[in-house]
N, C-alpha and C positions, 0 to 999 in steps of 0.2 A: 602394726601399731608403732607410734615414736616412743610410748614407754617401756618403762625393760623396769629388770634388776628387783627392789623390795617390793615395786607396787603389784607383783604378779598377782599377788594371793586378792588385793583389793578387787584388781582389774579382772579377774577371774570369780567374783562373788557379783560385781556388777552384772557382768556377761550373763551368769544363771538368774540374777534378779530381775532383768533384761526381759531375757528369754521366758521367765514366768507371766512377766506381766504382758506380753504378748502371746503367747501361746501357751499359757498355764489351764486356760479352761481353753480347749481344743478347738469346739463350734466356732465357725468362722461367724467374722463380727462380734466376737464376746470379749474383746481387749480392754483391758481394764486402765484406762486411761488415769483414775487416780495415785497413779503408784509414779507417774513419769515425772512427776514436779520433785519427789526426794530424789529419783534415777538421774535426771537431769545435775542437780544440787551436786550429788556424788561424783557424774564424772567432771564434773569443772574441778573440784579438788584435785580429779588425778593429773589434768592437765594435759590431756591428749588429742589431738586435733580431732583425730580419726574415731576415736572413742564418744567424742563430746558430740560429733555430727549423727553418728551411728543412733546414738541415742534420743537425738532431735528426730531424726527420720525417723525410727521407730517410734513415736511418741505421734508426730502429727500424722500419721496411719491410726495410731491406736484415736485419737482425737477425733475422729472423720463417726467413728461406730460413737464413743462414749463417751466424746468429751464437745464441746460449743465449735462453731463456725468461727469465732473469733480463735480460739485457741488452735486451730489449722494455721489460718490466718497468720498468727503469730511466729509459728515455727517453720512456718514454711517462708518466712522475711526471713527469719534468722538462716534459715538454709541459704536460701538463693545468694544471700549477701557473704557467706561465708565462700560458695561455689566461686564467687567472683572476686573474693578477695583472696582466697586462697591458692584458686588455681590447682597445679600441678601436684601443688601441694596436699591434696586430698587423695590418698588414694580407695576411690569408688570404684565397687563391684559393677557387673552391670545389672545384677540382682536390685541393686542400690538405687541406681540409676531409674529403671521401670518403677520401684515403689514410687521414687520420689513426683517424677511426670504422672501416672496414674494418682495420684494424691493431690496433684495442685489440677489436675482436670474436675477430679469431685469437688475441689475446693471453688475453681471457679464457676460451677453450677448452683453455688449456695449463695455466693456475695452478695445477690439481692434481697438475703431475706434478711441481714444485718442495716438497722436503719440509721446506724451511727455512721456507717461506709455510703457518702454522696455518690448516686450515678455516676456521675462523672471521672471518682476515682474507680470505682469498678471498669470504666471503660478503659482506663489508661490500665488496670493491672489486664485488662483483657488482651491491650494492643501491645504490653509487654511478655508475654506472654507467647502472645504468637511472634513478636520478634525474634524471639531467644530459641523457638523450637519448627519455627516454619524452615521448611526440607529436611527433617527430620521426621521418622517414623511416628514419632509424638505429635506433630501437630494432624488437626485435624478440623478442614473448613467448617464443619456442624457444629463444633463446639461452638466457634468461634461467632456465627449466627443463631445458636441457641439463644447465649448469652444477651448478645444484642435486643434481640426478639425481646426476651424478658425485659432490659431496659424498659425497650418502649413500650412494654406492655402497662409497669409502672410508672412511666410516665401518661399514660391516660391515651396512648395513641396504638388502637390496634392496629387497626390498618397499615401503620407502619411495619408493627410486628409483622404483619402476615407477608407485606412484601419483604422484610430480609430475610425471610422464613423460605418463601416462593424464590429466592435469588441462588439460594445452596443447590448446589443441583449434586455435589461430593459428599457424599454418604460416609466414606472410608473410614475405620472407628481409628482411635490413636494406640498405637501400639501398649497391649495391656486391658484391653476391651474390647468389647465386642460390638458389631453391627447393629443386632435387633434393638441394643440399649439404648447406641448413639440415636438410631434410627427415632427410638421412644423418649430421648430425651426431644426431640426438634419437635416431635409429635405433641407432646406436654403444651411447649410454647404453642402451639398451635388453637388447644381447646383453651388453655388460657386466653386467647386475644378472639375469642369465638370462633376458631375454622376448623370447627368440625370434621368437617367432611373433609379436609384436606388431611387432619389429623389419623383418619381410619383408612384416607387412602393411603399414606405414607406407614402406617405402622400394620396394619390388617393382617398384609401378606406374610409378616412374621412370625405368627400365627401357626403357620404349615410352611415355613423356609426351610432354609438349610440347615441341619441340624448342628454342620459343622461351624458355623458361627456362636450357636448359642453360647450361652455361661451358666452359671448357677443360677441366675436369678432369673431364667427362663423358666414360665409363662410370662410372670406376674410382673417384670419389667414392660413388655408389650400392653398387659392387661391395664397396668397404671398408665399409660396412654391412650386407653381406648376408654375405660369404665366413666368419664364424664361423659362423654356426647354418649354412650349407649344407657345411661340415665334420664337425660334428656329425651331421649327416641323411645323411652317405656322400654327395652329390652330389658324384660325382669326377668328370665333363666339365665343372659351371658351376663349380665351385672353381679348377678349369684355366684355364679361361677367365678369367674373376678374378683369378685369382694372378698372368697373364702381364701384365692390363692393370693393375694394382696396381703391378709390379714396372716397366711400361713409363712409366706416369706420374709415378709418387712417388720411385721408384729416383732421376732426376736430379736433381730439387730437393730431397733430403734430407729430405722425410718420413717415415723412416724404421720407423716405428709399423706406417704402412700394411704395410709389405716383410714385417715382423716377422708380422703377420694371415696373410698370403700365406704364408710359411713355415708359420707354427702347422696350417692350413685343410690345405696340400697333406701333409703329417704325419700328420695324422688321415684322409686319404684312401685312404694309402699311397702315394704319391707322392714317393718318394725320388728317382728319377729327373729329378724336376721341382724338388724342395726344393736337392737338395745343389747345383748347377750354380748356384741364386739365392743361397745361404748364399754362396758363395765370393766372392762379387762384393761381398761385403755384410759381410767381415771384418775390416775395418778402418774401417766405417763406424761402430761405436758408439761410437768420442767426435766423434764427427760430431754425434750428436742432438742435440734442444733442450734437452733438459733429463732428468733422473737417471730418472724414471716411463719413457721412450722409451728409453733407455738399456737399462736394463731388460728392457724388452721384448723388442727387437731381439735383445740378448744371451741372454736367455731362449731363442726361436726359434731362434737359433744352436746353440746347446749342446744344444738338443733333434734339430735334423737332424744337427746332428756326429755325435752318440750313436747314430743312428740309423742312421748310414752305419757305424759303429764295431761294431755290434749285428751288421749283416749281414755284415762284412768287417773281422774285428780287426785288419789289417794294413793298413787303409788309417790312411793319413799326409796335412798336410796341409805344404803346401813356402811356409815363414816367413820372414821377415828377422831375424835376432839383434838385440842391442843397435850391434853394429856395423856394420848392415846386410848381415851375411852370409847367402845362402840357406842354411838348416837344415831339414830336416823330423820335423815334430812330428807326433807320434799324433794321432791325428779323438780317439780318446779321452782323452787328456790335456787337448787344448785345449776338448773338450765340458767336462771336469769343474772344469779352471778356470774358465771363463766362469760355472757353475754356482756355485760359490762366491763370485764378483763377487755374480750376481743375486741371492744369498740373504742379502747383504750390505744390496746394496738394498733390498731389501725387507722387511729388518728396520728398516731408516730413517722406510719411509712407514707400518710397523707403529705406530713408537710416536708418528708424529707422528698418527697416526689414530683413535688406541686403541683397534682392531682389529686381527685378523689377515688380514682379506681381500685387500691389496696379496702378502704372502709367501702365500699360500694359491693367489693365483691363480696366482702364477708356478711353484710348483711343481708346480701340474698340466701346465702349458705343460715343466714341465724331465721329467716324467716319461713325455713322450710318449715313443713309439715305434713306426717302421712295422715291420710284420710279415713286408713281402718286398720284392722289389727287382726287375726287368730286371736290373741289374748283376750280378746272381747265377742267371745262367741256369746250370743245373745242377747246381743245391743248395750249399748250403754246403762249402766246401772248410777243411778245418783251419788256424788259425794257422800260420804260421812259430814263435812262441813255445808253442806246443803239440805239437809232434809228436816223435816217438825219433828216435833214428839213423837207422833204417832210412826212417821217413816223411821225412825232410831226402832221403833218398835220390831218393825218390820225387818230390818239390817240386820238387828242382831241375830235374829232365826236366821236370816236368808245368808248373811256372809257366813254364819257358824261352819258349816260343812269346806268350803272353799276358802276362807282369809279369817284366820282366829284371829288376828292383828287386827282388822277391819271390825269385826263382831267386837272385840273389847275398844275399841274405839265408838261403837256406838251405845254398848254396856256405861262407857263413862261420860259421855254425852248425854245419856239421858238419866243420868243418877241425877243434876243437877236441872230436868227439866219436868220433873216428877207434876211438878204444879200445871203444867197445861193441856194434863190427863184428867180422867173421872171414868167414873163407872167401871163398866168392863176393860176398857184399853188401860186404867190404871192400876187394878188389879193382876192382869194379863203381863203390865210394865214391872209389875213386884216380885211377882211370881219368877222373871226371868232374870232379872238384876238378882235376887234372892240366890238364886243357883249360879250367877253367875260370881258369884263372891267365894265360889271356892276357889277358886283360879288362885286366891290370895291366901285365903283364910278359913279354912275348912270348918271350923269349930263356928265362926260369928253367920257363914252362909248357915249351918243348921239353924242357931238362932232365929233368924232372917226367916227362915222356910217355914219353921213352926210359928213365928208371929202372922205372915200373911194366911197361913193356914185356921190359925183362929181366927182373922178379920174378914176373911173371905169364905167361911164355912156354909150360912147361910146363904148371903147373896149367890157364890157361884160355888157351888156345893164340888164339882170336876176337879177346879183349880184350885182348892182346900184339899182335895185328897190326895193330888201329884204332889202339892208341894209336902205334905206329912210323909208320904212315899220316899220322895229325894232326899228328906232329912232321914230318915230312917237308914236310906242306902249308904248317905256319907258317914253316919255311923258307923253299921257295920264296917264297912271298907277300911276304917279308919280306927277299930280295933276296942270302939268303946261300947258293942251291943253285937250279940253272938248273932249265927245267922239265920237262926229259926225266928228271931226277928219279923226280919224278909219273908221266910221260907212260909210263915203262918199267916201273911198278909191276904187279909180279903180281898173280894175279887170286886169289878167296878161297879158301880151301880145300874141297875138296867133303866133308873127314868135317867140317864142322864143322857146327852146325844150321842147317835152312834159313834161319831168323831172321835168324841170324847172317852168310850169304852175301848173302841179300837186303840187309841194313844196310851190310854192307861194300861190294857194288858201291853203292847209293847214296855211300858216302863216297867212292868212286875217280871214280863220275860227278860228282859237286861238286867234286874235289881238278883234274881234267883238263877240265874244262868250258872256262876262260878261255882253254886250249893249245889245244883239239883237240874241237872240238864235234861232230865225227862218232864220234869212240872217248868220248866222252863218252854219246853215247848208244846207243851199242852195251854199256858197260856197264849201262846202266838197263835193255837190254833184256835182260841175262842175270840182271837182279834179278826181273823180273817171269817172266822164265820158268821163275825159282824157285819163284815164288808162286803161277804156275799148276801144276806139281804138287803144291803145296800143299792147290790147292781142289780137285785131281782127288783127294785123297785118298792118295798116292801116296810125300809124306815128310811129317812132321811139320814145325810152325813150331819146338817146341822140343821135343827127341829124351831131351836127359838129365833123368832124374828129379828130380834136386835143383832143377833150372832151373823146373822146370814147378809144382815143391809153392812155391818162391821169386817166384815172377810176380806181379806186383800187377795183378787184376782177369781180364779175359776175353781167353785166346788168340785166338782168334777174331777178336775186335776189332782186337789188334793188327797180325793179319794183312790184315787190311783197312785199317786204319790205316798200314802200310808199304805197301800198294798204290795208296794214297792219292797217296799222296807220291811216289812213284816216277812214276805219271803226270803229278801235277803237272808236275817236274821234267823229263820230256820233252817236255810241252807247253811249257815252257819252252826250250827246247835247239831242236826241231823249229822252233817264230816266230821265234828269233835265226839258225836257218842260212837258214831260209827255203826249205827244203827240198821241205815238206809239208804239211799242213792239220791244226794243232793241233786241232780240235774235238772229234776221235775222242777224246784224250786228258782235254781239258778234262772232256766230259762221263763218261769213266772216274774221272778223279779225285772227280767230283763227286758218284759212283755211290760208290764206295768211303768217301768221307769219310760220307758218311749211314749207311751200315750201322755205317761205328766207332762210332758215334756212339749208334746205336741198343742195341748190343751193350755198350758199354761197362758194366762192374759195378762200379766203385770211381770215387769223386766225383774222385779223382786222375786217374785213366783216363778217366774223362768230360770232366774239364777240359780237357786236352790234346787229349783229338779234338774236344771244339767247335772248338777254336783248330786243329785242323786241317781241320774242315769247314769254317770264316772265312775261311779260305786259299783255299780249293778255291772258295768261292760267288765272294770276290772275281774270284778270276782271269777264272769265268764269265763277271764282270761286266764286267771289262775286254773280253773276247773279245765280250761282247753290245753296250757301245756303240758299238762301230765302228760299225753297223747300227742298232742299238733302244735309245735311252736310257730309254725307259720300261721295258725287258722288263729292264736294266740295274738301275736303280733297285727296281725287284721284289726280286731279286737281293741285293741290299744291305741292302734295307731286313730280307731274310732271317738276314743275317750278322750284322747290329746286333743282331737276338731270339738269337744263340747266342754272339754279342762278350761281354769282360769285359776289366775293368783296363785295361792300356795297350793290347791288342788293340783295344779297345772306342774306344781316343782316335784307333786308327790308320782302322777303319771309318767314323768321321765324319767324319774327314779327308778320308779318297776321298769317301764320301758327297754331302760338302758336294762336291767339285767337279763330282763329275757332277750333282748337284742345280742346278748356276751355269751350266749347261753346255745343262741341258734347261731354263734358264727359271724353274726353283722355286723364288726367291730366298728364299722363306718357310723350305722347308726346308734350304735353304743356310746361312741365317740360324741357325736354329735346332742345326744339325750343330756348326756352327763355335763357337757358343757352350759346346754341352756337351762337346765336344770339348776347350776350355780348364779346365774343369772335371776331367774324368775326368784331365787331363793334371796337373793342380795335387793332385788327391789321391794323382795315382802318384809325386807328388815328382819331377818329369821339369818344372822350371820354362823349358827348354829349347823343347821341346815344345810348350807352353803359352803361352807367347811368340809362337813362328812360327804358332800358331794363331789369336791374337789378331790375326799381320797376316791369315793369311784370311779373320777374321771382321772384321777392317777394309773386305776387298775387297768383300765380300759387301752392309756397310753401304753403301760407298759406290755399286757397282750398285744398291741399292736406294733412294740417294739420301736417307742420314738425315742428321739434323743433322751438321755436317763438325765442327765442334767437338769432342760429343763422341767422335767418332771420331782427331781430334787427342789426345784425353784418353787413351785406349786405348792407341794406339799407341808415343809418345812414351817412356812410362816402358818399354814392349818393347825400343824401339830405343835406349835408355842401356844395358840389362840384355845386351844380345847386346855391344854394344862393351865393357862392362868380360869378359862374357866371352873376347874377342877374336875372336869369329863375325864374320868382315868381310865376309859374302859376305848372313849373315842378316842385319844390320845395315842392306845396303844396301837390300836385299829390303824391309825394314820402312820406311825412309827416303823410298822410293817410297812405300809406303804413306800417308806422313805428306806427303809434298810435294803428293800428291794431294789431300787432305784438307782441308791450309792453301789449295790454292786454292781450292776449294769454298767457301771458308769466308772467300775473299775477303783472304785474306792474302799479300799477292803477294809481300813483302820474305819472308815467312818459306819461301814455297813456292821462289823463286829460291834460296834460302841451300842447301832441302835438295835441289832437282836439281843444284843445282851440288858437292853432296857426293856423290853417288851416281856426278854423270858423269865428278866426278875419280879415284875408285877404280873404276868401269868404263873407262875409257878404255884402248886396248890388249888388254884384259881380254876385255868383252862380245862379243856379238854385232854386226857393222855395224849392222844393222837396229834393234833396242835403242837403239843410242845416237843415231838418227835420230830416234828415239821420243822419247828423252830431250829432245834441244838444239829439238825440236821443242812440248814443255810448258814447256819455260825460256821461248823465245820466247815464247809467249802471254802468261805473267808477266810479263817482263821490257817488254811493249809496255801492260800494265795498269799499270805505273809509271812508264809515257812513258817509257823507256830505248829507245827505238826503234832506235838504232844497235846496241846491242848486240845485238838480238831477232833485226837480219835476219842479224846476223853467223851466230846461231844457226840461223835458217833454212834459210840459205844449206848450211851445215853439214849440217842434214839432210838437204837433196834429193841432195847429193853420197852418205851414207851410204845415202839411199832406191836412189839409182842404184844404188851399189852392190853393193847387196840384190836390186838385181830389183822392186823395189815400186813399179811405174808407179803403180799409185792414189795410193799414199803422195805421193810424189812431186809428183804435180796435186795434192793436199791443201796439201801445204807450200807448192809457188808461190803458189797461190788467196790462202794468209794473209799470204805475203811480201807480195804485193800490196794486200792491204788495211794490213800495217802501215806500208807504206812511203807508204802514201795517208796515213795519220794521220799518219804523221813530217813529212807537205807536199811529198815529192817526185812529184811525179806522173810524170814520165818516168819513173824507175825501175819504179813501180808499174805500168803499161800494159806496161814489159819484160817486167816476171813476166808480167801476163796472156796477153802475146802467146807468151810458154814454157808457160804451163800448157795453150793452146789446143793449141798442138803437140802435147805430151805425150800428152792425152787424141786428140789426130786418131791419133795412132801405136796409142793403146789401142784404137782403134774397129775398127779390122783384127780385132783379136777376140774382143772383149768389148764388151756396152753400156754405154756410158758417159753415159746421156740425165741421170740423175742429177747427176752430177759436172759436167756441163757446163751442167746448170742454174744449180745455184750460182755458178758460174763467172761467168756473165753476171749472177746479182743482184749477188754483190760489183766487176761492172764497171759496172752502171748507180751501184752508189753511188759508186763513183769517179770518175763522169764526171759525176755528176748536176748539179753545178754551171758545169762549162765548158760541157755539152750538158745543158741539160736537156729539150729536146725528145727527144733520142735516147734518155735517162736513162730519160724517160716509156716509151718505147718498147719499151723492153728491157723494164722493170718488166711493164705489162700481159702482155708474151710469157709471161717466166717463170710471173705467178702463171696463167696460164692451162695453164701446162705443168703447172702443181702441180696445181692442181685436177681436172686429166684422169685426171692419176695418184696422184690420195691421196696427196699428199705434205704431209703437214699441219704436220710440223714445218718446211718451207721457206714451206710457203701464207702462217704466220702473219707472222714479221716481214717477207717480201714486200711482203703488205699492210701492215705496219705502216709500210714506209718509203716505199710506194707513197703511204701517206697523208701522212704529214711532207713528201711533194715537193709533195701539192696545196695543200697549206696553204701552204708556201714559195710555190707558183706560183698563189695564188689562189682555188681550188676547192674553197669550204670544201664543199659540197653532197658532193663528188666526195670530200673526204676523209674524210666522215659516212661514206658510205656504207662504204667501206673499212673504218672502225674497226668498225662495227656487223658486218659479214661476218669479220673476223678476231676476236672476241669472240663469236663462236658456236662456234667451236674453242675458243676460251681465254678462256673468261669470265672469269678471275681476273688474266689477265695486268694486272701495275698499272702498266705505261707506257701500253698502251689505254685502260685507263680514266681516266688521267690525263690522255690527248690526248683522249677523245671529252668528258669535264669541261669543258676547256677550249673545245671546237669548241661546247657548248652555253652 
């Protein structure tokens, strides 16, 4: 530096503020680009050449991840201009040097998507460019022809493109990258000006090359040059493939272009399934981009899977924030066709900056996409909510009930105001259900409601007078203004009425008396099915009056099955809670019945609603089959997912994912939990979608991804449940998030959030929980030397472990008490706990093996003793790793040996501590405190 003297302490606040803002959050590409505008400001005060450049450089790197195309642009003028006027006068690292070339090579890969920057000056910064670094490590023919390529491609002339594309025959990347990119960038140009096949010959092979070229962003750099022409060609498994690692790589550093590809490719696959769940996550990313061309793009891809999701299902919504940050939900189609008017905006921009139309030509083939079917519409299309009569709103509301309560009260308030274009029975039938449906709101005015149509409909339809006195009676009781003999003394149906009508009414007196009395609970369900078995002996009809049967929407038959459905369910239900009998008889009735409804079903209405009754029916199986078989389980599900839809479909990923977490298949745990926040975010159920977001947190963190971005996920959940005043989902997610922060090495922030969780569990939870809790505080709390307070918390838990019953528990908590109170310097203390935890586990031995637990036990006593005794220390050490090694216990084998080596070193044995490192780095070759000490010992 040329400054010296008073500015050390500035100059040296700069450098750490510096160095935060580029490497403060770790994850590469996470540079936080808004901090460079004050860093910049500051070191012009100090007035240092070498400081004020340092700062630019690291600024238009951090610019490239999080900051615009233009603001590269910028600082990378202001470099180059300073490099030439300064001269000699700079003294640049060659650290320096490689960021700054590797910086303006990304940079000039973007120029074209700036439509304020004329061709023409992109070409002279291109031919300035390669003037300043041709014979130099840095240049590189490909670039140089990318570049161009994209010109002409903007300018309307592909064929051009393709011949200076076809002219490079010099691969060689610029020092600071790699091959397969350079490779994927030429290839890009390629599917851009339509050459395909030139594009998969050029980029294919990198695929299975040389390993030693790759970089980080291997696959999914290659794959982003290949996933349009294999969209094109129908490849729906490698587009999949692609899409996911596209969306896994570029999704977090904001290259959003790539996402936009991913979306277009899985589009043209038919691949709604996979687009819409990537679309939502990627909604508020387009003023993220670099720059207006990416912008575009992304938004392009948006508007094309919105539409698409809108095309198969007009009713889907997507759940927004307003100007005041209120949740709202907006049509999939509204927000497709806005976005569409943004991109067509744009692209009339790089029209005239181009004098072409091929920027607006291309996007609106990208806006006219559409896939042609869907999984979420297993059993065809079902009519709008804003399409149907009176009488279909009729219909809607029964049918979406079980699958889209959002849908069903959309038709409940549709036809409140359409009451007049009913009569007879369908407006009675419309009373009766609006009537019940008023609880949703107002429980006390739906009884009202129930008992008025119950008087007005007593005579004419004598069934539908007695469900709805029934419903009002229920929401009383329930609701604390009529005891439950109420209910519990309620007569049984009447025998003239239809069998239909007997069968549905014991099911409602077996729901209304279930919570009272689960044996008359299901003594009614069994006079509903022995209704239904004369039914199928032929013996009465399901529906007897004439008007009722020409009034039926879809197939009798079905429905009869469809009510037998149910009704077993329902005692396979009632039968597990008395604990009576053996539910399975029923389980597999129900599951008998729901398939025939399902098969029988004649009306897309009728059909809807018994899928969503077979959902019910496979789940339940499925719970009855993991007790025993989580694979036979998972079969199961994975069957109920192919007949799910809407918020049924958010509710089967839910279970899914847990039993997926349950049997080990974190991948498709992974995968449930994702789309599962999706399907929930387009039912407008932001609720939902939230507490799915903490499952798909759990799921991350079992699988141990980045703790950050799982921090990034969660947080904004767990603001969203507190202003809704969810205090219980709130905490739910908080755990989430405390777990995350410590992953993630954040010990001040992981303390803050267990100590929010155990101040509203406390009292509250479960003993054993909050043993859990004061038990992860402690670990934190002794990561920020707070050692007094960790054992306080320990201590806390072995008392809640006791409590619980949790002897392992228990020997866990002493074993850490023991080690923290060894790092606090007390060692009496710490030798107490040992000589408690030994207890504990001699008490467990009585009936459990405890060889495990009592291993670790003595490794963290050799480390506590290893300095008063370290012959003994030796001692123990050998034992244990020879316990491990007998019994494959490799995550105890490795640090064993690793501390078994730090004592030979301490005591001399470097031979003895070689050998250690080299046997514990056969298990964990990556571990870098190993390779760090075996460095050192050589």
């Amino acid at each position: 530096m040329t400054g010296a003297g008073p500015m050390d302490e500035a100059v040296s606040e700069l450098l750490d503020d510096l160095w935060m803002a580029r490497h403060g959050d770790p994850r590469f590409g996470h540079e936080d680009f808004s901090q460079f505008p004050a860093l910049i400001a500051r070191a012009d005060e100090l007035d240092d050449l070498d400081l004020r450049f340092l700062t630019r450089l690291e600024a238009s790197y951090a610019a490239l991840w999080s900051g615009r195309t233009t603001d590269v642009l910028t600082l990378v003028a202001w470099l180059l201009q300073t490099m030439e006027a300064e001269g000699t006068a700079l003294d640049m690292q060659d650290w320096q040097v490689e960021q700054f070339e590797t910086t303006v090579v990304d940079l000039l890969d973007a120029l074209v998507g700036v439509p304020e920057l004329a061709l023409g000056q992109v070409e002279a910064l291109v031919a300035d460019w390669a003037r300043r670094v041709r014979g130099t490590a840095y240049y590189a023919p490909a670039v140089e022809a990318a570049v161009h390529g994209w010109i002409a491609v903007h300018r309307g002339d592909p064929a051009e493109a393709i011949r200076i594309l076809d002219q490079c025959t010099d691969f060689t990347p610029p020092s600071g990258t790699c091959g397969p990119g350079t490779r994927a960038t030429l290839a890009s140009v390629y599917s851009a000006a339509g050459g395909y096949a030139q594009a998969q010959a050029l980029s294919s092979a990198d695929l299975d090359g040389d390993p030693s070229e790759r970089c980080g962003f291997y696959p999914a750099e290659t794959y982003g040059a290949l996933i349009d022409g294999w969209g094109r060609d129908g490849r729906r498994d490698d587009v999949i493939r692609a899409a996911a690692s596209l969306d896994e790589t570029y999704g977090p550093v904001r290259v959003y272009h790539h996402v936009a590809d991913a979306l277009v490719a899985l589009i043209r696959v038919d691949a709604l399934e996979r687009a819409l769940p990537m679309a939502l996550k990627y909604l508020d990313a387009v003023d993220e981009c670099a720059n207006l061309y990416a912008e575009a793009q992304l938004a392009a891809a948006l508007s094309a899977t919105l539409a698409s999701a809108a095309a198969a299902d007009p009713d889907t919504v997507v759940a927004r924030r307003d100007g005041d940050g209120a949740p709202v939900l907006v049509s999939a189609a509204q927000l497709a066709e806005e976005l569409a008017d943004w991109v067509r905006l744009a692209g009339g921009r790089f029209d005239v900056r181009n004098a072409s139309s091929w920027a607006s030509s291309s996007f609106d083939e990208i806006l006219a996409l559409r896939t042609t079917g869907s999984s979420r519409n297993a059993g065809g299309r079902v009519k709008a909510v804003s399409e149907r009569s009176a009488e279909e709103l009729i219909s809607g509301l029964t049918s979406f009930g079980s699958v889209s309560p959002r849908r069903s009260a959309h038709c409940a308030d549709a036809l409140r105001g359409r009451l007049g274009e009913l009569d007879g029975r369908s407006l009675a039938r419309a009373r009766h259900m609006l009537a019940w449906d008023r609880r949703r709101e107002d429980p006390q005015q739906a009884i009202a409601d129930l008992r008025a149509v119950a008087n007005e409909t007593r005579e004419a339809y004598a069934s539908w007078s007695a469900q709805s006195e029934l419903l009002a009676a229920l929401l009383e009781v329930h609701g604390g203004d009529a005891p439950p003999e109420t209910l519990l003394d309620w007569p049984d149906g009447d025998p003239t009425w239809s069998a239909g009508a007997q069968a549905n009414f014991a099911r409602l007196r077996a729901m209304a008396i279930a919570p009272f009395d689960g044996d008359r609970a299901v003594a009614a369900v069994n006079e509903g099915l022995a209704i239904l078995d004369r039914v199928d002996r032929g013996e009465i009809a399901l529906i007897s009056d004439p008007d009722a049967v020409a009034a039926a929407v879809g197939s009798i038959d079905a429905d009869a099955a469809a009510q037998r459905a149910v009704l077993h369910h329902l005692r396979a239900d009632l039968v597990g809670e008395l604990d009576t009998a053996d539910p399975a008889a029923d389980v597999d009735a129900a599951l008998v019945a729901a398939r025939r409804a399902v098969d029988l079903a004649s009306d897309p209405d009728q059909a809807m609603a018994f899928r969503g009754g077979l959902v019910d029916a496979l789940q339940l199986a499925a719970g009855v089959q993991a007790q025993t078989d989580l694979e036979s389980a998972l079969l199961l599900m994975a069957e109920a997912e192919s007949h799910a839809r809407f918020a049924q479909l958010g509710q089967v990923l839910n279970a899914r994912m847990a039993l997926a977490s349950d049997a080990g298949d974190l991948d498709i745990a992974r995968d449930d939990a994702e789309r599962a926040v999706a399907v929930w975010t387009v039912e407008g159920d932001e609720h939902a979608a939230d507490s799915s977001r903490f499952d798909l947190a759990h799921v991350m963190l079992m699988r141990e991804e980045d703790p950050l971005a799982i921090v990034e996920l969660v947080q904004p959940a767990v603001d969203a449940m507190a202003e809704r005043g969810d205090l219980g989902a709130q905490m739910h997610g908080t755990q989430m998030l405390a777990r995350a922060q410590s992953a993630a090495g954040r010990a001040g922030d992981a303390v803050a959030s267990f100590t929010q969780v155990i101040d509203a569990y406390t009292g509250q939870a479960p003993i054993g929980l909050m043993g859990q809790l004061h038990g992860a505080r402690a670990v934190e709390l002794a990561e920020l030397q707070r050692f007094g307070e960790a054992l306080v918390d320990l201590d806390t838990a072995v008392d809640a472990y006791t409590q619980a019953g949790g002897a392992f528990e228990v020997g866990e908590a002493l074993r850490t008490a023991a080690l923290t109170a060894f790092f606090a310097g007390d060692h009496d203390r710490a030798l107490a706990y040992l000589a408690h935890a030994e207890h504990t586990y001699e008490e467990i031995a009585t009936s459990a093996p405890v060889d495990f637990e009592r291993a670790r036990l003595d490794f963290a006593r050799a480390d506590i003793i290893r300095e008063r005794e370290p012959e003994r220390a030796e001692t123990l050490l050998r034992d244990v790793a020879g316990r491990a090694r007998a019994a494959n216990w490799i995550g105890l084998l490795v640090p064993v040996l690793h501390l078994s080596a730090m004592h030979a070193v301490e005591t001399d044995q470097q031979a003895r501590a070689r050998e250690l490192v080299v046997e514990a780095l056969r298990h964990a070759p990556d571990h870098p405190a190993l390779l760090g000490l075996l460095a050192e010992l050589d």
